[in-house]
C-alpha positions in Angstrom: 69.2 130.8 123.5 67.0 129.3 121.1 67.3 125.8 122.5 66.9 126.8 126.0 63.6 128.7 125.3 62.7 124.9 123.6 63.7 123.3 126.9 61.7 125.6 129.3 58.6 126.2 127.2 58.4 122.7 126.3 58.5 121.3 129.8 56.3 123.5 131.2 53.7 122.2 128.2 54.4 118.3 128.9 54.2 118.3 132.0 50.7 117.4 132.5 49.4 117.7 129.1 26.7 128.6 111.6 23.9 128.3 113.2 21.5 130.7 112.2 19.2 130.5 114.9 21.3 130.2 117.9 18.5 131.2 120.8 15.1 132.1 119.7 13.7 134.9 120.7 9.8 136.2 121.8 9.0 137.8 118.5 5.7 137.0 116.7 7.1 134.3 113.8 5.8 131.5 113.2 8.2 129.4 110.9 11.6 129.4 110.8 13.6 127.1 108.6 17.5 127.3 107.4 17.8 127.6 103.5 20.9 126.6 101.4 22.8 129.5 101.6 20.8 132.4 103.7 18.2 131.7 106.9 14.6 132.0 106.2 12.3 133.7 108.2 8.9 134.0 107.8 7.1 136.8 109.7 3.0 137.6 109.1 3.5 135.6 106.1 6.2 137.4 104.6 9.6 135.5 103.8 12.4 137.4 104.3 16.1 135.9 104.1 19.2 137.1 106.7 22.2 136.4 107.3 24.9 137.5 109.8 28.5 138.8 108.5 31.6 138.8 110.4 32.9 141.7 112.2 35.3 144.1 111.1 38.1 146.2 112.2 39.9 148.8 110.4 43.9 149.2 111.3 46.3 151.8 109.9 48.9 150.1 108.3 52.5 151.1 106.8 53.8 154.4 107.9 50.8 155.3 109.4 51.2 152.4 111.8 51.9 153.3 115.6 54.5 151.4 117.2 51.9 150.5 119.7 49.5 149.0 116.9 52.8 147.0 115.6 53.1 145.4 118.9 49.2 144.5 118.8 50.0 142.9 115.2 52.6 141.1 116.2 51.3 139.6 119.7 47.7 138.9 117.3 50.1 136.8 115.3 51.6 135.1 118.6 48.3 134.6 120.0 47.2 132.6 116.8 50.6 130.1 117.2 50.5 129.2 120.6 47.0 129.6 122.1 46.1 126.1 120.5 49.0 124.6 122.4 47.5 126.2 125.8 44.1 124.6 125.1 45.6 121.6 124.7 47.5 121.9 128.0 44.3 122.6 129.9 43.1 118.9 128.4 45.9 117.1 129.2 46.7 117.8 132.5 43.2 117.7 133.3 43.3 113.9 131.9 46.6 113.3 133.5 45.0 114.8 137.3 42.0 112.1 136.8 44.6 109.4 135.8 46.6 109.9 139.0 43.2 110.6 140.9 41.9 107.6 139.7 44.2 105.0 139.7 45.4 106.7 143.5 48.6 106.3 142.1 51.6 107.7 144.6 55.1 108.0 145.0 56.8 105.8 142.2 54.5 105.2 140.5 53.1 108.6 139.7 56.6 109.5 138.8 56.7 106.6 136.0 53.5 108.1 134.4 54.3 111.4 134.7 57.7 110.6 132.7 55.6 108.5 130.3 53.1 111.5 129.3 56.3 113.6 129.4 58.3 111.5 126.9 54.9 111.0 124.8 53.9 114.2 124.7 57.7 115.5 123.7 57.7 113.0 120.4 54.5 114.7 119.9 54.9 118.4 120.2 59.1 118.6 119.8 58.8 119.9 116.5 56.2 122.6 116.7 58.0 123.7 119.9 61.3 124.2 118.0 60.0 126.4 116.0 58.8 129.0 118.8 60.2 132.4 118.7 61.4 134.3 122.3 58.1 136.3 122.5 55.7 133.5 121.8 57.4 130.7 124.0 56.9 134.1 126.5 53.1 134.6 125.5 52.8 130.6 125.6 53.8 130.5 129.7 51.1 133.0 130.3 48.4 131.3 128.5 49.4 128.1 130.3 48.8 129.8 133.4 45.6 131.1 132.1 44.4 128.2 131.1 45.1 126.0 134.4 45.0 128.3 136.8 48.6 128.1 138.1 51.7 129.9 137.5 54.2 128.0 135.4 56.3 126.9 138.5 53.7 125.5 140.5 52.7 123.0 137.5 56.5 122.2 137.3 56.8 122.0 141.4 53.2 120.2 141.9 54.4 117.5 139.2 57.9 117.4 139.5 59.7 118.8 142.7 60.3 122.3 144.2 64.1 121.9 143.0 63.0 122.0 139.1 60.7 124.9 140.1 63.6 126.7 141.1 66.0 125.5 138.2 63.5 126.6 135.2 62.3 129.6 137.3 66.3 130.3 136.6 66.3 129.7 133.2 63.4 131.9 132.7 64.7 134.7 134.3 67.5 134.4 131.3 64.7 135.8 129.2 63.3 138.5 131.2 60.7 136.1 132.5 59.2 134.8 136.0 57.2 131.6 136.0 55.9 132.9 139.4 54.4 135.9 137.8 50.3 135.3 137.5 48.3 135.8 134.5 46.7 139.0 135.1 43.7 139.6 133.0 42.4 142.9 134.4 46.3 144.1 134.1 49.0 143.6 132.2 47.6 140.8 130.4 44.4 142.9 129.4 45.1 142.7 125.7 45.6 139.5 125.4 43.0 138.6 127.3 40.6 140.5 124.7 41.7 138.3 122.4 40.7 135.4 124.5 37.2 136.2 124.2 37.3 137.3 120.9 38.7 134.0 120.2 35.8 132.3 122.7 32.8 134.2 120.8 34.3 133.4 117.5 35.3 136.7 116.3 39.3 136.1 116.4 39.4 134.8 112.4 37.7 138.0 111.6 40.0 140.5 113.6 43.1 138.1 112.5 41.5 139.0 108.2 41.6 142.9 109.3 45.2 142.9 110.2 46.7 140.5 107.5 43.8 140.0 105.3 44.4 136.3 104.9 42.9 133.4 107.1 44.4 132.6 110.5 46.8 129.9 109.6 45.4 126.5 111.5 47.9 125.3 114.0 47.8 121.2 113.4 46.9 119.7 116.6 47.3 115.8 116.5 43.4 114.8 116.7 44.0 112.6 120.1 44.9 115.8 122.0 42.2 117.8 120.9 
């Protein structure tokens, strides 16, 4: 089952491919400069040094955890493996549209490139996909869809053919899953789209620290698909 959810999350994925001062506001300073460590501002004369500290949450843990709250654990955990890998999908197909775009390539020959990024990108991301449990391969179709704006079988039926749409749309169902389901961020994709924007205003690392209190691991992105 393990090999399958490889095979389908994988080709849906290869298919394509402290700033201190961030806005100034209308207050009455007159000299701001950044110090070594902490901001300097100097208001009327007077210096005074800021900073801004990272959010914090506070979550029950142990026996005192809901089953609810271990669900939002775990799929904080997910969200930290495979969201990287949806970025990266949003860049490469968007490379791969303006390659076909460009070059007006048609027929056979947008077949051999497609089949080129797809073998590429497979020698590339193989291994990390491998590694993918059920729920993130689950959570990684959903942010794929997020990201591009289709569902997981029309990227497979807009660059391959309807008949592979139908045959992974098969092999999802396996695992409880339809590629023609949308992402639904006002639904049932609400949580995880809070942690979109938590991850979009920088707050994620913080959140990720309240739960585990270690660092978000860093998922290693080769730097060319970045």
């Amino acid at each position: 089952m393990k090999k399958l959810l490889f095979i389908f999350t994988a080709t849906l994925l290869l298919l394509f491919s402290e700033a201190a001062f961030a806005q100034k506001g209308k207050s009455d300073r007159k000299e701001e400069e950044k110090g070594g460590w902490l901001a300097i501002k100097v208001v009327n004369g007077d210096t005074l040094y800021f900073d801004s500290i990272d959010p914090i949450w506070i979550f029950p843990r142990g026996r005192q955890a809901t089953k609810s709250m271990r669900q939002y654990y775990k799929l904080v955990y997910n969200f930290n493996k495979v969201y990287p890998y949806a970025i990266v999908a949003r860049k490469i197909i968007k490379e791969a549209d303006a390659e076909i775009a460009g070059n007006n390539l048609k027929g056979r020959a947008r077949e051999r490139f497609i089949d080129k990024k797809q073998k590429e990108l497979f020698k590339v991301f193989e291994k990390p996909m491998r590694k993918m449990t059920y729920s993130q391969g689950k959570l990684l179709v959903k942010l794929i869809d997020r990201e591009i704006g289709k569902s997981s079988y029309d990227i497979i039926k807009d660059y391959k053919n309807g008949i592979a749409a139908k045959f992974w749309d098969g092999v999802a169902s396996l695992f409880d899953n339809d590629l023609k389901k949308r992402y639904d961020p006002n639904g049932d994709d609400s949580v995880t789209e809070s942690l979109v924007q938590k991850w979009e205003n920088g707050e994620f690392p913080a959140l990720y620290f309240s739960i585990y209190y270690e660092e978000p691991p860093v998922v290693k992105i080769p730097s060319k698909y970045r």
